[in-house]
C-alpha positions in Angstrom: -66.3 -34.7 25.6 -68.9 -35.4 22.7 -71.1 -33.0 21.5 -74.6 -33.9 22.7 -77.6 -34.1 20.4 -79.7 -31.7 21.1 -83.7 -33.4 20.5 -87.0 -31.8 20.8 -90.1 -34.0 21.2 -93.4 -33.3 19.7 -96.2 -34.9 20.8 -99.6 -34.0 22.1 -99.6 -36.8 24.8 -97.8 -35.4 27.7 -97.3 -38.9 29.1 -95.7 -40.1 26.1 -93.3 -37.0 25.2 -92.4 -37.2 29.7 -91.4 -40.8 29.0 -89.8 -40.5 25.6 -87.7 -37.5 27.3 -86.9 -39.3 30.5 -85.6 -42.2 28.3 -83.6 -40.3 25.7 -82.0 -38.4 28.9 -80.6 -41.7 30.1 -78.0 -41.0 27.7 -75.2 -39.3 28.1 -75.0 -37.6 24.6 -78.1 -36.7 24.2 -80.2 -33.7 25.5 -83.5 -33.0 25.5 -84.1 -28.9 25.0 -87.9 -29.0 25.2 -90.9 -31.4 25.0 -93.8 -30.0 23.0 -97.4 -30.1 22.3 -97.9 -29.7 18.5 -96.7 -28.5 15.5 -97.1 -24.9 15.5 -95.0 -24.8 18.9 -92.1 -26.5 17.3 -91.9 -24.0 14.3 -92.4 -21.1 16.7 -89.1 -22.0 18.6 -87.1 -23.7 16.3 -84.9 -21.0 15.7 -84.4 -20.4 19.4 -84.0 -24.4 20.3 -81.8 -25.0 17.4 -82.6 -29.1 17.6 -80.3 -31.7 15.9 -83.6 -33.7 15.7 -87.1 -33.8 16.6 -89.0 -36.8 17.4 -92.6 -35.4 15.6 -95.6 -37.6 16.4 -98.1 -37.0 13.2 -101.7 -36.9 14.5 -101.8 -33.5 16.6 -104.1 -30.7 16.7 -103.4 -27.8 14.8 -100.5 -27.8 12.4 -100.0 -31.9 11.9 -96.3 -33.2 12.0 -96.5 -33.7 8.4 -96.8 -30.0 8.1 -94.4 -28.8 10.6 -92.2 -31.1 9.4 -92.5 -29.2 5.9 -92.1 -26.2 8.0 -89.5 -27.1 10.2 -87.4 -27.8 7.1 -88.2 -25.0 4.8 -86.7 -23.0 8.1 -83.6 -25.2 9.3 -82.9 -27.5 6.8 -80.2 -29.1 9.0 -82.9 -30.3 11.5 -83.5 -34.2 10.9 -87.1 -35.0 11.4 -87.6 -39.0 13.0 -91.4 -39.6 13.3 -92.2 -41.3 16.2 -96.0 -43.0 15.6 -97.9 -45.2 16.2 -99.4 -45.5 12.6 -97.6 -48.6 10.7 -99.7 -48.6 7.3 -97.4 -47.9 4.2 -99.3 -44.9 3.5 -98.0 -43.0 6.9 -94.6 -44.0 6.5 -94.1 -43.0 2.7 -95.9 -39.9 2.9 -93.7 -38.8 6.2 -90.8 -39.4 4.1 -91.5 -37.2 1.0 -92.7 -34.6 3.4 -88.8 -35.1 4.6 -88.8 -37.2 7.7 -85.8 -38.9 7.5 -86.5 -41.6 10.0 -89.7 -43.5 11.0 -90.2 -45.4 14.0 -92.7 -47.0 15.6 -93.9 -45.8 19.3 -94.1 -49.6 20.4 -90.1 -50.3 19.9 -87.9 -51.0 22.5 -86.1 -47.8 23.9 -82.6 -48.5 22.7 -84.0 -48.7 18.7 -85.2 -45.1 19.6 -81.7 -44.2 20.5 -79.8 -46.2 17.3 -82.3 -44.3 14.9 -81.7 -40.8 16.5 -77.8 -41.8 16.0 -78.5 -43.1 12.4 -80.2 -39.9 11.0 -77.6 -38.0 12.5 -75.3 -39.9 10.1 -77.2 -38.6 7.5 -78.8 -42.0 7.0 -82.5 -43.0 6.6 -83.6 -45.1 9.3 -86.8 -47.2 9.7 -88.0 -49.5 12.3 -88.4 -53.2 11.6 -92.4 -52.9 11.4 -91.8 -49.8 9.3 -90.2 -51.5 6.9 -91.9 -54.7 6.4 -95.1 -52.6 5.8 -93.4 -50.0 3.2 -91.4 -52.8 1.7 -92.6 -56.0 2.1 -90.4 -59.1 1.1 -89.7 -59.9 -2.9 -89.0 -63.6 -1.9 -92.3 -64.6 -0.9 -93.9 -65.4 -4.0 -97.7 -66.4 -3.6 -98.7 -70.1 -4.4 -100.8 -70.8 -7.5 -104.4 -71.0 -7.7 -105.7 -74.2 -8.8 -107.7 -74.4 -12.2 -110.8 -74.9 -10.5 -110.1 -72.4 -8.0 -109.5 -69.9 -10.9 -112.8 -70.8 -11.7 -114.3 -70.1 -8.5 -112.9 -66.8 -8.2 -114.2 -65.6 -11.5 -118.2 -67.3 -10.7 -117.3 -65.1 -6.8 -115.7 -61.8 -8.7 -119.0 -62.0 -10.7 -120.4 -61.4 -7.5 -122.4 -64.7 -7.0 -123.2 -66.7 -3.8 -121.4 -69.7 -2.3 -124.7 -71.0 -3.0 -124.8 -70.2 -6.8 -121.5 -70.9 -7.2 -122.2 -74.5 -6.1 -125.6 -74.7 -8.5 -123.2 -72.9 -11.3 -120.8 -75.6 -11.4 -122.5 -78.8 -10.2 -120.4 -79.0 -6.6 -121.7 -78.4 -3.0 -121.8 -75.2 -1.2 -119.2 -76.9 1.3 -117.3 -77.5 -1.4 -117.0 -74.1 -2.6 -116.5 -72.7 0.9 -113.8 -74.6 0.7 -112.0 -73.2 -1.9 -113.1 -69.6 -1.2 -110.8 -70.0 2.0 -108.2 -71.7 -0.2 -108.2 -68.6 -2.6 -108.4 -66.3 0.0 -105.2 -67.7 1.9 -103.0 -67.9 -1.1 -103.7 -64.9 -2.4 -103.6 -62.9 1.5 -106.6 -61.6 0.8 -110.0 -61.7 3.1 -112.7 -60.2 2.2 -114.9 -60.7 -0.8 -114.3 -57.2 -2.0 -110.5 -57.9 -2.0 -111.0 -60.7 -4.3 -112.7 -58.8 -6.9 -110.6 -55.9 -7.0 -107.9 -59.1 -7.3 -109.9 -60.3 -10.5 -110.0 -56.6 -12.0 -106.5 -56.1 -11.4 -105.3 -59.5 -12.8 -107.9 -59.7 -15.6 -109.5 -62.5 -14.7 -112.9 -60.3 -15.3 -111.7 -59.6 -18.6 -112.5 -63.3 -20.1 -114.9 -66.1 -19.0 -112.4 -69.6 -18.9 -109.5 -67.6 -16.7 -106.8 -69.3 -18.8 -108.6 -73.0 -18.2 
């Protein structure tokens, strides 16, 4: 018979960590040696549970799971940490990982994923959900499409922080007009707000000169 994994669950949601246990006891080769309610509890005990892997939820009172997980490592190194959130902005998932998280998942997957990334990290692999990792790596391939002269234009008159209005007067076109390509510029570029595209222009220079390359 195979060794089960042994998995503790941290989160402060008893409703969640009772249905995250119930489904990861579905499975034969995996057992679930306690289901707690932050941080502090799961350093406290760690040496008497002896986990293969705790599924650490990030938001709790007290000591965070970015700290226990610190913790939890510093004590057992052998523990593998798989954050179960529900927090998908690339700034959640890369800091979990240099805190040592080897796994990140989402709370919103379907229940087998939960399963094949407990099985993953205990393969000494990283593992992170699809909607992880689209928002810590996002494609290479899509390349964005090319602003038009004229729309370069606009973005520098709108990075100078003018109107739609004096946009229109500044360059001798109607306000319709330039709402126009202000949601042209915004869609190519995925940005969409007006903040967004100046810190665009000050990124890409464009506030640097006055003809943006025209």
């Amino acid at each position: 018979m195979t060794q089960q994994i042994r998995v503790v669950v941290v989160d402060d949601h008893p409703m969640v960590a009772e249905g995250i246990e119930a489904i990861l006891e579905s499975y034969a080769d995996i057992q679930v040696v306690a289901t707690l309610s932050d941080g502090q509890q799961v350093v406290n005990q760690l040496l008497a549970l002896q986990p293969d892997v705790i599924l650490m939820d990030l938001n709790m009172p007290g000591v965070n799971g970015l700290s226990a997980t610190e913790m939890v490592l510093e004590k057992r190194p052998q523990t593998r940490v798989l954050v179960l959130s529900m927090h998908d902005s690339p700034e959640y998932i890369s800091t979990a990982l240099n805190h040592g998280a080897m796994g990140y998942v989402l709370k919103d997957v379907p229940t087998d994923e939960i399963k094949l990334a407990i099985d993953t990290i205990m393969a000494n692999q990283r593992y992170l959900c699809t909607g992880a990792k689209g928002s810590l790596e996002p494609p290479e391939h899509v390349e964005r499409e090319q602003l038009t002269n004229r729309e370069q234009t606009i973005l520098l008159q709108l990075a100078q922080g003018k109107s739609n209005k004096e946009v229109a007067l500044a360059l001798d076109i109607s306000v319709r007009t330039v709402e126009t390509h202000r949601k042209n510029i915004k869609r190519k570029l995925g940005i969409s707000s007006t903040a967004g595209l100046t810190r665009y222009a000050m990124e890409h220079g464009v506030l640097q000169g006055t003809g943006v390359g025209i």
